[in-house]
MARTIRO-933177 format. One record per residue (C-alpha): residue number from 1; x, y, z. Coordinates in steps of 0.2 Angstrom, whole numbers, padded with zeros to 4 digits. Example, Ala and Ser with C-alpha at 12.3 -4.5 7.8 and 13.67 -1.06 7.14 Angstrom:
<nodes>
- 1:0062:-0022:0039
- 2:0068:-0005:0036
</nodes>
This chain:
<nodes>
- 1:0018:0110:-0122
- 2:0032:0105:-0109
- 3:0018:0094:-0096
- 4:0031:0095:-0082
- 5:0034:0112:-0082
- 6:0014:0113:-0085
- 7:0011:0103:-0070
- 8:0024:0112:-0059
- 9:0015:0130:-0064
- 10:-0002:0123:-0061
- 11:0005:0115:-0044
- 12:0008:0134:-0040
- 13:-0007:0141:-0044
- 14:-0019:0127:-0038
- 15:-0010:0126:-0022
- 16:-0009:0106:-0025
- 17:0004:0094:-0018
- 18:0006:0077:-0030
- 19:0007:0063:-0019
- 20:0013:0046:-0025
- 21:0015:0029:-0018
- 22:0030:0018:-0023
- 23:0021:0006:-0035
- 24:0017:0021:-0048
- 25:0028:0023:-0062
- 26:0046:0031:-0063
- 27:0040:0045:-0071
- 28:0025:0049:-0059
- 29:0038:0046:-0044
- 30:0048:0057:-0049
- 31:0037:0074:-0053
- 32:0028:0068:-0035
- 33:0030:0082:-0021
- 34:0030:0064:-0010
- 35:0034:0046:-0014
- 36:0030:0032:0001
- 37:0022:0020:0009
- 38:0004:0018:0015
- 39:0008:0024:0033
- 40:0016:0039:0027
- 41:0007:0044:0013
- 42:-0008:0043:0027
- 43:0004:0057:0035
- 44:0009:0068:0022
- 45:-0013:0068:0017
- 46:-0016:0075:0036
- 47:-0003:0086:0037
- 48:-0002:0094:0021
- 49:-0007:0114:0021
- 50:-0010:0110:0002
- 51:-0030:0115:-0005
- 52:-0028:0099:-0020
- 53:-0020:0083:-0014
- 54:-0016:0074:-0033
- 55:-0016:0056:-0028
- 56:-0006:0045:-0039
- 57:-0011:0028:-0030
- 58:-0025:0018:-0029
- 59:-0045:0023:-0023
- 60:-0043:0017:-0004
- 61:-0029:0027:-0003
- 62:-0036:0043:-0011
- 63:-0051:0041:0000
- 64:-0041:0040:0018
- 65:-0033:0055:0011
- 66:-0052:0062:0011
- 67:-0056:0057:0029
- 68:-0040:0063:0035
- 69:-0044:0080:0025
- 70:-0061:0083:0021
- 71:-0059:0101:0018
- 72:-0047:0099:0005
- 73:-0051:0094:-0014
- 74:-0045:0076:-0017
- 75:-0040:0072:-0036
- 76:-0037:0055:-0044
- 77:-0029:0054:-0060
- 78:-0037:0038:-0068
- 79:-0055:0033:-0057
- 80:-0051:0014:-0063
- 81:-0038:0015:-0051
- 82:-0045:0001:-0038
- 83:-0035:-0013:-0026
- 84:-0040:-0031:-0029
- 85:-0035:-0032:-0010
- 86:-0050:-0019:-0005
- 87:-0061:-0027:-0018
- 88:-0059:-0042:-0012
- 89:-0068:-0038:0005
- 90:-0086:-0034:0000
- 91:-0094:-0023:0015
- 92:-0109:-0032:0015
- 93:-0100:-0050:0016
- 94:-0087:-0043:0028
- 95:-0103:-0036:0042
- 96:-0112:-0053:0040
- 97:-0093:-0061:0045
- 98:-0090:-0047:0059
- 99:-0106:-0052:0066
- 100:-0103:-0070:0069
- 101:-0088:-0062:0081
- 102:-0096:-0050:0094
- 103:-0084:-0050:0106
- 104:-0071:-0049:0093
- 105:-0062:-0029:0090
- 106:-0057:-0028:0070
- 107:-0044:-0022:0065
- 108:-0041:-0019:0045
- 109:-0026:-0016:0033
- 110:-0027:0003:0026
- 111:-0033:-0008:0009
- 112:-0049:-0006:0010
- 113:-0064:0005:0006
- 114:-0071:0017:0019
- 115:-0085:0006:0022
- 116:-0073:-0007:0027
- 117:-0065:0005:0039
- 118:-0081:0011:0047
- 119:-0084:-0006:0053
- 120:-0066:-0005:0060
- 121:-0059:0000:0077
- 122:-0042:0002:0072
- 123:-0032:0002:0057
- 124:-0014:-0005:0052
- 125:-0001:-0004:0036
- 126:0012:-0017:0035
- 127:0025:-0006:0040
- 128:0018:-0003:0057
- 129:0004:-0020:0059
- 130:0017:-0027:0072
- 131:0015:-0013:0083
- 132:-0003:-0011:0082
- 133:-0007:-0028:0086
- 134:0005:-0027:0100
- 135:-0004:-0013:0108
- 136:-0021:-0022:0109
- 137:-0022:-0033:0125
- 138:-0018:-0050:0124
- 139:-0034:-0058:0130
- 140:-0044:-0046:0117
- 141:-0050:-0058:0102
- 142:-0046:-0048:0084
- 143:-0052:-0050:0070
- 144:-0040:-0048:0053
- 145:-0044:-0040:0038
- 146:-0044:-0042:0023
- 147:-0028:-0049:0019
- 148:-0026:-0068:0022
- 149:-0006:-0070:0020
- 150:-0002:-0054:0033
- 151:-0014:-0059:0044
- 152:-0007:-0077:0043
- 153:0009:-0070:0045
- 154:0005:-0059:0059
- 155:-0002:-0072:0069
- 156:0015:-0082:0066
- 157:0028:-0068:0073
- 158:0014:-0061:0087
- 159:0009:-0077:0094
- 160:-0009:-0071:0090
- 161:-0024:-0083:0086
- 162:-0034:-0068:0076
- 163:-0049:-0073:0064
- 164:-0043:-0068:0047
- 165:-0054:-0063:0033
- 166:-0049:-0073:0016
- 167:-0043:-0061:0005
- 168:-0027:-0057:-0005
- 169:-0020:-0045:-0019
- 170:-0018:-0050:-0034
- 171:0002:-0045:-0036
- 172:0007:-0054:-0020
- 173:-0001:-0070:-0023
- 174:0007:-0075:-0041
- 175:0024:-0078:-0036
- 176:0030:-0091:-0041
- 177:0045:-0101:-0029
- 178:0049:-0113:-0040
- 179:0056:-0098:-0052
- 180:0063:-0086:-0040
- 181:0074:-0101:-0034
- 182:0076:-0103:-0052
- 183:0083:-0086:-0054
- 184:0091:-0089:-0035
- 185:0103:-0100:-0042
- 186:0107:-0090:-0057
- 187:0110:-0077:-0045
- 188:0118:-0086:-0029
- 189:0124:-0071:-0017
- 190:0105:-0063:-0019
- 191:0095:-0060:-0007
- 192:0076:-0064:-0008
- 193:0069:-0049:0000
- 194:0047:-0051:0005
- 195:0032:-0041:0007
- 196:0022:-0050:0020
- 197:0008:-0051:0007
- 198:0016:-0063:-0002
- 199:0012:-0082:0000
- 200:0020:-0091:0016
- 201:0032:-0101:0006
- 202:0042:-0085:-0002
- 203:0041:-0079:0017
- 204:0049:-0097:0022
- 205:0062:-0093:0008
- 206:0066:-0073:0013
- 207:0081:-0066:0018
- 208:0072:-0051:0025
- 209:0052:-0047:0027
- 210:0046:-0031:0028
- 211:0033:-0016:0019
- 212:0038:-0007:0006
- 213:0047:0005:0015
- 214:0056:-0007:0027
- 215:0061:-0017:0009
- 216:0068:0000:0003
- 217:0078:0004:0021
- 218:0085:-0013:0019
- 219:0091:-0012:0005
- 220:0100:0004:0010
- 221:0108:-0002:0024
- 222:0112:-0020:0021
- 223:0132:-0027:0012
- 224:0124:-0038:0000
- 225:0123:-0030:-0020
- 226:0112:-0043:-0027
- 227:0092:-0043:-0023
- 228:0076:-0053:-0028
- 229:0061:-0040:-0024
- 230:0045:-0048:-0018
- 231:0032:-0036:-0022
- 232:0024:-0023:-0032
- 233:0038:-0021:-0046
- 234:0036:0000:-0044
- 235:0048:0000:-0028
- 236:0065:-0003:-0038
- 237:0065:0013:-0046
- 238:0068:0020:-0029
- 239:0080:0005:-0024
- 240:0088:0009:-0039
- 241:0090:0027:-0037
- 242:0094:0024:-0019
- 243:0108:0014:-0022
- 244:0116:0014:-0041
- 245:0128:0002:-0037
- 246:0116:-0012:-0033
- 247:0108:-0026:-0044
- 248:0089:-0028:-0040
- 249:0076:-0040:-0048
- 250:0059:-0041:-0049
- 251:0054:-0057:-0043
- 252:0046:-0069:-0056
- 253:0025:-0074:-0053
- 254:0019:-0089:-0061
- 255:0013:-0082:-0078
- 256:0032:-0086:-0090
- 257:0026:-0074:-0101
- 258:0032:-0059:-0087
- 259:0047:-0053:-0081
- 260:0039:-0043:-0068
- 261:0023:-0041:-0055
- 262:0014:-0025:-0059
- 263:-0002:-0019:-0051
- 264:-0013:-0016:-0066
- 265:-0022:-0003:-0056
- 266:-0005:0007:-0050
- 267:0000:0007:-0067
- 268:-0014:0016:-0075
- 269:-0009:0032:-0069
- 270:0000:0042:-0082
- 271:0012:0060:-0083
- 272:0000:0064:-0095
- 273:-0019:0060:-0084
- 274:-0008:0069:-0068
- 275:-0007:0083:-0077
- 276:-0025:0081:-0086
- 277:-0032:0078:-0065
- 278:-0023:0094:-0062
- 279:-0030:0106:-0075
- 280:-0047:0100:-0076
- 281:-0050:0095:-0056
- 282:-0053:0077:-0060
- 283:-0058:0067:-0053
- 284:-0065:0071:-0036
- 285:-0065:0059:-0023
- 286:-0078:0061:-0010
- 287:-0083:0050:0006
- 288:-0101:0053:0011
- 289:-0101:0062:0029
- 290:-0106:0048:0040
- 291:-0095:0033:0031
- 292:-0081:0048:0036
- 293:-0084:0052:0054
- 294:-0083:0031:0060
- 295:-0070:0029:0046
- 296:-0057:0042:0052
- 297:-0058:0037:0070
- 298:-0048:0020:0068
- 299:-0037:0028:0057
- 300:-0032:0041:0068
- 301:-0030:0028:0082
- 302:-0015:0020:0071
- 303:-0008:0036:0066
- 304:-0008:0040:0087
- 305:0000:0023:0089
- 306:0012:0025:0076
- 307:0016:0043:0083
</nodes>
């Protein structure tokens, strides 16, 4: 059995757009009807006239798909596929910390359960988390979640004093500077290039912050030919593709024993469990009705921001 060709005729028949974010494999970017970014896979999940959305991403991001489109079938290929970020902001916790803020408004990353969005009043992606804060009043107190180092980091460019929850993803955290200046000086004319998840001294260090999207625009548009990636290894396959005749590198977490920073959860999605996800309608996700109605209404507020 040829599984592309499998995938592309059962694509047809199903009505079904694969959507797939930029830390999934090569060969899952490449048979996806749509590769990005948070923000805009948030798009292509509200506007899409397909009946099954195959999301090759992670939980949080199948589920917004959901709430953006509850009348559509939402298919994940691997149910293991969570976000150390979204786990790491327990809704219980996180009610008992909005509490202590009443006259604070929250407003969460798009890494996070629909729970945690629910409690939210609007919500933010790293490409567009400048612009959203910008838009809130300056008196109004925020609160930050659940990302320590964007929140952190967006306090520092907006001149914001926001209470941040303290959480973090597993990929960001564990790069190691002392290496990437390592590497750095093996490779002098590259640029260290940032997600803002990352720790503040790789941000310190960057050439250029910015989400996975603005990493990739970057790299497009800038002279340089030499690049040390700060995030989720995934996105070089389309800097690569992007631009064949520049050298780009993952850069190096702590652990010696790896060359790379891969999302365990990103990368259990395979060609093989897309196409079993497809066949068999596995597996569903579902958003109960009245998590949905208060979780789509700060998620539309961004997307009307970000217009």
């Amino acid at each position: 059995m040829d599984t592309l060709l499998e995938i592309k005729r059962l694509q047809k028949e199903k009505n079904a757009v694969i959507l797939a974010h930029f830390y999934q494999i090569p060969e899952i970017q490449d048979i996806a009807d749509f590769v990005g970014d948070s923000l805009d896979l948030s798009r292509k999940s509200a506007d899409t006239d397909a009946d099954i959305i195959v999301f090759a991403g992670v939980n949080f991001m199948a589920e917004t798909a959901k709430i953006l489109s509850p009348e559509k079938k939402v298919l994940i290929p691997d149910r293991e596929a969570g976000c150390s970020l979204a786990d790491s902001c327990p809704p219980d916790e996180f009610r008992k910390f909005r509490d202590k803020y009443p006259d604070h408004i929250v407003v969460s990353y798009v890494n996070t359960t629909a729970e945690i969005k629910a409690m939210t009043d609007i919500c933010c992606t790293s490409t567009n988390a400048v612009e959203i804060i910008e838009s809130i009043p300056r008196e109004q107190k925020i609160i930050f979640a659940p990302d320590r180092n964007l929140g952190n980091y967006l306090n520092r460019i907006t001149g914001r004093n926001m209470v941040v929850w303290d959480g973090a993803c597993h990929v960001h955290e564990e790069f190691s500077l002392e290496r990437i200046m390592k590497l750095k000086g093996e490779f002098p004319d590259a640029k260290l290039i940032s997600h803002p998840e990352c720790q503040n001294p790789i941000l310190i260090a960057s050439d250029f912050i910015g989400s996975t999207s603005a990493l990739l625009k970057f790299t497009g548009s800038d002279d340089s030919k030499e690049y040390i990636v700060a995030t989720e290894s995934g996105i070089l396959h389309q800097m690569k593709k992007q631009n064949p005749g520049k050298l780009f590198m993952p850069a190096p977490p702590l652990d010696s024993t790896c060359g790379c920073s891969d999302c365990i959860f990103m990368k259990m999605h395979t060609v093989k469990k897309v196409y079993n996800s497809l066949n068999e309608e596995k597996f569903e996700v579902d958003v109960e009705p009245e998590i949905r109605e208060k979780a789509v209404i700060p998620i539309k507020r961004m997307l009307e921001v970000s217009r």
